[in-house]
VOBA-1610 file (N, C-alpha, C; in pm, whole numbers, padded with zeros to 5 digits, always signed):
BEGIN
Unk-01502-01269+00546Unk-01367-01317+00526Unk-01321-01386+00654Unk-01218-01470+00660Unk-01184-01572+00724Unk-01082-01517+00808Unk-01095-01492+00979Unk-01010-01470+01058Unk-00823-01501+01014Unk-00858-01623+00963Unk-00706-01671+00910Unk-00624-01588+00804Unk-00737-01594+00717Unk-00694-01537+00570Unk-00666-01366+00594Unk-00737-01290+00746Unk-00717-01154+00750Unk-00608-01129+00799Unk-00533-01181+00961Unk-00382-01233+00991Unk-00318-01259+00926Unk-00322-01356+00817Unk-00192-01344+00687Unk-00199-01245+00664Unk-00300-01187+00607Unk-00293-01058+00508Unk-00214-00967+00602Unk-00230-00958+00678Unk-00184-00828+00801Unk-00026-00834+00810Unk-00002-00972+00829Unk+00144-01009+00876Unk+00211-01005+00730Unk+00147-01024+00615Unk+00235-00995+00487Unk+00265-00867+00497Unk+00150-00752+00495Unk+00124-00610+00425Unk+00277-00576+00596Unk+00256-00625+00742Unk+00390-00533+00793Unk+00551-00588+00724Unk+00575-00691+00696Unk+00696-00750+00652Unk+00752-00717+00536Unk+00628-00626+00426Unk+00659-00541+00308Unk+00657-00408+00387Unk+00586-00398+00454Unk+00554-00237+00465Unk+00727-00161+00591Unk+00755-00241+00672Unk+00840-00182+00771Unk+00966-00165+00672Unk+01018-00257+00567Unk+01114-00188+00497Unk+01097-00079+00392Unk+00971-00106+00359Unk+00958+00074+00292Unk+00995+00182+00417Unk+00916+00170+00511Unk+00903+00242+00609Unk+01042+00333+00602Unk+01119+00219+00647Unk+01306+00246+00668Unk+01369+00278+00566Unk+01317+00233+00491Unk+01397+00319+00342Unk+01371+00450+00261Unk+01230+00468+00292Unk+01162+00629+00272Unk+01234+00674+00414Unk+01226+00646+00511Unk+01283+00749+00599Unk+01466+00778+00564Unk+01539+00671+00532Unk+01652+00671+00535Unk+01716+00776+00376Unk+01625+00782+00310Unk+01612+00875+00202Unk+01562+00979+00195Unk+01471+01018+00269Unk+01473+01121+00305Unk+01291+01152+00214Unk+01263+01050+00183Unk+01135+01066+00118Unk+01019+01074+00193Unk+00940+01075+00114Unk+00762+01106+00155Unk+00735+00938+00252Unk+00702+00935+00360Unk+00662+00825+00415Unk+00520+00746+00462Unk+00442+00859+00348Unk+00283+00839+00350Unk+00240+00690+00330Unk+00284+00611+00211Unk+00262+00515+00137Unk+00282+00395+00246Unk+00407+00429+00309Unk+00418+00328+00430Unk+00349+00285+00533Unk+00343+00396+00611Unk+00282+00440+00732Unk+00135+00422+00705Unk+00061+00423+00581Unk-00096+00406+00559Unk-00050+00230+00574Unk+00007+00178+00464Unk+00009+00057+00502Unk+00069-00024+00646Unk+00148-00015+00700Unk+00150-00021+00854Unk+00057-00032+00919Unk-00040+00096+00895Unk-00184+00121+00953Unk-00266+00008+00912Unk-00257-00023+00825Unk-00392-00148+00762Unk-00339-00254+00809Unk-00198-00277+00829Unk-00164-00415+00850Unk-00189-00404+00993Unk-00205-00302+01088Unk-00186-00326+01224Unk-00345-00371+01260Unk-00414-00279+01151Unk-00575-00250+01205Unk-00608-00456+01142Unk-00592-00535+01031Unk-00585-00645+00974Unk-00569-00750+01092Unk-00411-00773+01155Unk-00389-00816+01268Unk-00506-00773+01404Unk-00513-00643+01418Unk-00574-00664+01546Unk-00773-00684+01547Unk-00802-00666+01382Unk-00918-00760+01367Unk-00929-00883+01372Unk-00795-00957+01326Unk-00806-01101+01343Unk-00796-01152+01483Unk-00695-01095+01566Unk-00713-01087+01694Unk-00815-01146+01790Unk-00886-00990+01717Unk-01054-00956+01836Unk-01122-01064+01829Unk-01161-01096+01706Unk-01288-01166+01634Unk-01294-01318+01604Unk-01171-01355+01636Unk-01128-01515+01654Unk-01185-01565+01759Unk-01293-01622+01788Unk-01317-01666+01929Unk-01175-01771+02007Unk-01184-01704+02101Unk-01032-01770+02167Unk-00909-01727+02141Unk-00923-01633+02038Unk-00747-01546+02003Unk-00705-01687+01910Unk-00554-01617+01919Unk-00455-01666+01881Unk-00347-01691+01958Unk-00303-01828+01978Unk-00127-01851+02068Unk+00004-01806+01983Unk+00085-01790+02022Unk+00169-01800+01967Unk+00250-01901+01872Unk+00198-02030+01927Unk+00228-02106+01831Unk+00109-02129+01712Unk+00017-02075+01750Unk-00053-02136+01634Unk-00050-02025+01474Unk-00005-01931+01523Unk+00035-01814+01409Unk+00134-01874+01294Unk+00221-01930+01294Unk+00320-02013+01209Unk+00216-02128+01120Unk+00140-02171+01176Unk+00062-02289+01153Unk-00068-02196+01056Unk-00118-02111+01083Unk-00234-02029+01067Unk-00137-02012+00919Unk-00054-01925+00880Unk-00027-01850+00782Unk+00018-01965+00705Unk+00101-02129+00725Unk+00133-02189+00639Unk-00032-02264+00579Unk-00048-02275+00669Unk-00228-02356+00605Unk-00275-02237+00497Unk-00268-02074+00545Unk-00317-01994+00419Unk-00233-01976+00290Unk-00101-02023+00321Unk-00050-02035+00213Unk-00016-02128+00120Unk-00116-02253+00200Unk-00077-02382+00160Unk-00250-02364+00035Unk-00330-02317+00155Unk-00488-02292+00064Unk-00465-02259-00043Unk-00372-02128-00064Unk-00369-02039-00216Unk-00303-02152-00277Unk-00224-02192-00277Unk-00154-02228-00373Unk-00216-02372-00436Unk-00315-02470-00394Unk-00360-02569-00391Unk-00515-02511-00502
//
């Protein structure tokens, strides 16, 4: 799988996952479901990270996730 396509995935699964997070905690619920996903999205990101020869800048992350979302949808 494609360094690119694993960074999206990562940066989707925290931007769903941190408001479960806050809302099972703020309810007072079970916060398993979250916190596993958190975990995958962090472990997702910091594979894409490692394994990118040369990393990632900061600017090129905006650019990275619209090209993967430009791929799917095309």
């Amino acid at each position: 799988m494609n360094t690119d396509v694993v960074l999206t995935i990562g940066l989707v699964l925290v931007v769903f996952s941190v408001p479960a997070f806050l809302s099972a905690l703020s309810d007072g619920r079970s916060k398993r479901a979250a916190s596993l996903c958190i975990i995958l999205a962090g472990a997702c990101v910091a594979w894409a990270l490692a394994t990118k020869p040369g990393g990632y800048t900061l600017q090129q992350i905006p650019e990275v996730v619209i090209a993967q979302i430009a791929y799917l949808i095309r």
